[in-house]
N, C-alpha and C positions, 0 to 999 in steps of 0.2 A: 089516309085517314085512320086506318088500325092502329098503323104503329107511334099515331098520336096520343091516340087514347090509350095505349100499353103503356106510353110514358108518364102520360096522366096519370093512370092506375098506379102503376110503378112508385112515383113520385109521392102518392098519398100514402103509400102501404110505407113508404120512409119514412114519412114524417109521423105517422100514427108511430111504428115502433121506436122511432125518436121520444116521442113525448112519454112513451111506457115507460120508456128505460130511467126517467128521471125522478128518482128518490127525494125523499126530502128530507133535510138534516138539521134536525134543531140546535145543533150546536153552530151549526154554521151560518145560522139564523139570526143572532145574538148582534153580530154587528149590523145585519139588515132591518132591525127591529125597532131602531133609535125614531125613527121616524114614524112610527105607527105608536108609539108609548106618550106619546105628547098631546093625545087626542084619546084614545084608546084604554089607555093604563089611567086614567083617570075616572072614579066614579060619577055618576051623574052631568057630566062633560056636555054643554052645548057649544056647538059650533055656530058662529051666526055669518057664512059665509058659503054660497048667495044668501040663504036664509038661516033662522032658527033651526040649527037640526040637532036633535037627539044621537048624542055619538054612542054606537052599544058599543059594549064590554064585548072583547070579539076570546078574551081569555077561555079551555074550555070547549067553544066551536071548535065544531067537525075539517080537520083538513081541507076534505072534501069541497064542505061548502065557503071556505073560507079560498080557497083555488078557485071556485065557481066565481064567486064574486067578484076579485079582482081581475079575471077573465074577461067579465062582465064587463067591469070599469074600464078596460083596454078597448074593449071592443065597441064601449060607447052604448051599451044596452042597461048599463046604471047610469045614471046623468050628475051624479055630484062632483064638478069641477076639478075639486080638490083629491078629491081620487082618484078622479081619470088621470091628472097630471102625475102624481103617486104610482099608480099600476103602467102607468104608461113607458117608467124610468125600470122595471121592472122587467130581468128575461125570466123564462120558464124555471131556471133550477130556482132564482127567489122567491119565486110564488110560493115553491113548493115549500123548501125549505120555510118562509114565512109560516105556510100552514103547516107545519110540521110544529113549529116552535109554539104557536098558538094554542094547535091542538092538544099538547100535552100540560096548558097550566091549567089551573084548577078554575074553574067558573062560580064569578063573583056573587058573593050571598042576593 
């Protein structure tokens, strides 16, 4: 039973410094971004699938929470369809990269 839980342990202290190690590159963001500018990159943008929804300007947003969210969408704790399918196509270095690219344009008037 120790040497379960050592491997347990073991195996999450891997994966946390896996996920550390992963920078994010807005240049390399550029071709992952095509899909996120058709909803996104548009001012005032409603989506009406399932419903009515208000698409924000994500341009500007923090890395951080912009990794949180599609986190979120992966993990099924945001419920918009269309995202989920989106973040779900999505490994760790895109996210980041995605928020790295986001996070450096400027935020829309």
């Amino acid at each position: 039973m120790k040497k379960i839980f050592a491997l347990l342990v073991l195996a999450g202290i891997a994966n946390a410094a896996a996920a550390a190690d992963i920078a994010g590159n807005a240049t390399a963001a550029k071709a992952k971004v095509e899909m996120c500018i058709g909803c996104h990159g548009i001012p005032g943008y409603k989506a009406t699938f399932p419903e009515v929804f208000q698409v924000p300007m994500i341009g500007g947003q923090s890395a951080k929470y912009i990794e949180n969210a599609l986190k979120a969408y992966q993990k099924g704790d945001r419920k918009h369809p269309t995202m989920k399918g989106i973040a779900a196509s999505l490994s760790d270095q895109d996210i980041a990269d995605v928020a790295a690219y986001y996070s450096q344009q400027a935020k829309p008037n």
